[in-house]
C-alpha positions as CSV (number, residue, x, y, z in Angstrom):
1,X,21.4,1.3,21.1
2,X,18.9,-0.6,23.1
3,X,17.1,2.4,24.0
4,X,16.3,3.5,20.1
5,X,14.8,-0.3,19.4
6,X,12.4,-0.1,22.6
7,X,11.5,3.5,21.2
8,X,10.8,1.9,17.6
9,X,9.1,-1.1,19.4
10,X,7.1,1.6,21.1
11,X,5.9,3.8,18.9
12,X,5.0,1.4,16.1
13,X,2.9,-0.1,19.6
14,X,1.5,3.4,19.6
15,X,1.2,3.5,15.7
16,X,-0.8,0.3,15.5
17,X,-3.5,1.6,18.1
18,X,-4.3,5.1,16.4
19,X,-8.3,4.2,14.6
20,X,-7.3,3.1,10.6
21,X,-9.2,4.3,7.4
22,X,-12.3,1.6,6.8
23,X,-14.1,2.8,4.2
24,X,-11.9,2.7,1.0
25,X,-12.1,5.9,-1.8
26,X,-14.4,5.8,-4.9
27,X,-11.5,5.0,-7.3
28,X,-13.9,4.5,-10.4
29,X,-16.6,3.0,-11.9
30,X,-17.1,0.7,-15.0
31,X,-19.1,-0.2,-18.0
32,X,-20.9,-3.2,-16.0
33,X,-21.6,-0.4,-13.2
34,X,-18.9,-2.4,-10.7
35,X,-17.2,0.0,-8.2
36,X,-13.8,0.1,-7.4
37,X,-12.2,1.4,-4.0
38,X,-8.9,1.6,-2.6
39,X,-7.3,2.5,0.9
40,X,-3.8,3.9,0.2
41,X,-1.2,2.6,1.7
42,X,0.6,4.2,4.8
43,X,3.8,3.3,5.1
44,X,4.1,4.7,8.8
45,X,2.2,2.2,10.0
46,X,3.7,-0.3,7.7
47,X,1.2,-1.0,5.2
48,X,3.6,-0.6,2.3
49,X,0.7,-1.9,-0.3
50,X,-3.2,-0.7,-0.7
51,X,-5.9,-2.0,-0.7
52,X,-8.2,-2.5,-3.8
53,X,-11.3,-3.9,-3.8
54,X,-14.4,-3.6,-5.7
55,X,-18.2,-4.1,-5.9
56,X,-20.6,-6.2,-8.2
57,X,-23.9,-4.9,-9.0
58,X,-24.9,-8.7,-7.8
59,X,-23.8,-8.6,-4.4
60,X,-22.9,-11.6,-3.8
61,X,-21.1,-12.5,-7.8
62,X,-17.2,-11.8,-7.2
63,X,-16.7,-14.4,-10.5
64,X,-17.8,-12.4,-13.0
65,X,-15.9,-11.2,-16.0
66,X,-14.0,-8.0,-15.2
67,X,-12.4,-5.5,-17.7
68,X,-8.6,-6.4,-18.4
69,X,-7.8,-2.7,-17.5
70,X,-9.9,-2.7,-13.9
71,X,-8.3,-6.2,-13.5
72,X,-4.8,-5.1,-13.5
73,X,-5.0,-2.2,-11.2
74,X,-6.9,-4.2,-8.7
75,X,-4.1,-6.9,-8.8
76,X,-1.2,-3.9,-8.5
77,X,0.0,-4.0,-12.1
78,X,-0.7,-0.6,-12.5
79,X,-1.0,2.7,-10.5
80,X,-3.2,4.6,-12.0
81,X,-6.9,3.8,-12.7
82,X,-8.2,3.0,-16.0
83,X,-9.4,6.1,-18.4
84,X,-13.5,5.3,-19.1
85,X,-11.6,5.7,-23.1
86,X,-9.2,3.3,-22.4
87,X,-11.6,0.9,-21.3
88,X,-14.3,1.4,-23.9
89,X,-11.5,1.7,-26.8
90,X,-10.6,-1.9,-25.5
91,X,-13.8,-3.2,-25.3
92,X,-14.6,-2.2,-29.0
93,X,-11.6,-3.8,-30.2
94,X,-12.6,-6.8,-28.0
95,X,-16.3,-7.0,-29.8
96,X,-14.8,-6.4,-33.4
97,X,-12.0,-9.3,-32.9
98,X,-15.3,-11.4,-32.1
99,X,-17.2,-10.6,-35.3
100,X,-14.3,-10.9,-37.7
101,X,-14.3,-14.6,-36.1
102,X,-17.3,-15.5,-36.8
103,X,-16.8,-13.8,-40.4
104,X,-13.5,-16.6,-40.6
105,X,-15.4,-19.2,-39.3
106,X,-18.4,-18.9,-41.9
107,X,-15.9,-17.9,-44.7
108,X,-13.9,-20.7,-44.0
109,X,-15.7,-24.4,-44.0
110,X,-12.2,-25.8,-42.2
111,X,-12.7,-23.3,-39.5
112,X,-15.7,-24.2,-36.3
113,X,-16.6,-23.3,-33.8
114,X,-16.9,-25.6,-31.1
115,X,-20.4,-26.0,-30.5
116,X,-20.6,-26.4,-34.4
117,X,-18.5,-29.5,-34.3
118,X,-20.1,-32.6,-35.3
119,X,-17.6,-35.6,-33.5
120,X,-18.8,-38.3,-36.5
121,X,-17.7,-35.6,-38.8
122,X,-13.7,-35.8,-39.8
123,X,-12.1,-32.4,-38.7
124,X,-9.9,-32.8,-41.5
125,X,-10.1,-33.1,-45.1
126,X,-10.3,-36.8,-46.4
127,X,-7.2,-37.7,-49.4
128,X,-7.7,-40.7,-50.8
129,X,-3.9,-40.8,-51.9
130,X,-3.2,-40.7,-48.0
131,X,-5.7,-43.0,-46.7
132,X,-4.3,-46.8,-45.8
133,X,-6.2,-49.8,-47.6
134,X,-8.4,-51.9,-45.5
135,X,-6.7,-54.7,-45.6
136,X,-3.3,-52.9,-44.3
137,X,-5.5,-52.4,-41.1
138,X,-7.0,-55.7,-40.7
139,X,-3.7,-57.1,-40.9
140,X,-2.7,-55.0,-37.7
């Protein structure tokens, strides 16, 4: 029995010396121009996981907005890359969703946006039926 674990210990010894891949694959490539790469994983060597990475056009900006799709198979929630339709579908539904709010909020005089907020202005609508007398608040 002892004689199978030192043969384990040494080939994974042996396993860990052989040269790795370090240059990830081209996976894909997104609207922004970001590429994204990935080194599979290799379970013989006991890298159960890959490795996903990618690359902003700005070298150095790694905070930038990234699609939702691109986002999740970077993070491991999905296997397979995004389709360049799946992304673009997404994205169109993302831009509409922003015009029909801006369509509510001028449609709408209860509905602001915040940088159209006034803070002197009441953010709701003034009752007088509802509103206490002054002299109930003086008292307090």
């Amino acid at each position: 029995m002892s004689r199978s674990i030192w043969s384990k210990v040494f080939t994974n010894f042996v396993n860990s010396l052989r040269p790795r891949q370090a240059k990830g694959n081209l996976m894909g490539e997104d609207y922004m121009n970001n590429k994204y790469f990935e080194i599979p994983a290799d379970p013989r060597r006991g890298k159960r996981n890959p490795s996903r990475w990618f690359e902003p056009i700005e070298k150095s900006n790694f905070e930038q907005e990234l699609p939702a799709e691109w986002e999740a198979w970077l993070r491991g929630r999905r296997k397979e890359i995004p389709s360049t339709e799946e992304v673009l579908k997404n994205l169109g539904i993302m831009q509409m969703k922003k015009t029909n709010a801006k369509k509510v909020a001028i449609e709408n005089p209860f509905v602001h946006e915040e940088s159209q907020v006034n803070p002197n202005e009441h953010k709701f609508p003034v009752i007088s039926e509802y509103e206490l007398p002054d002299q109930v608040i003086k008292k307090k």
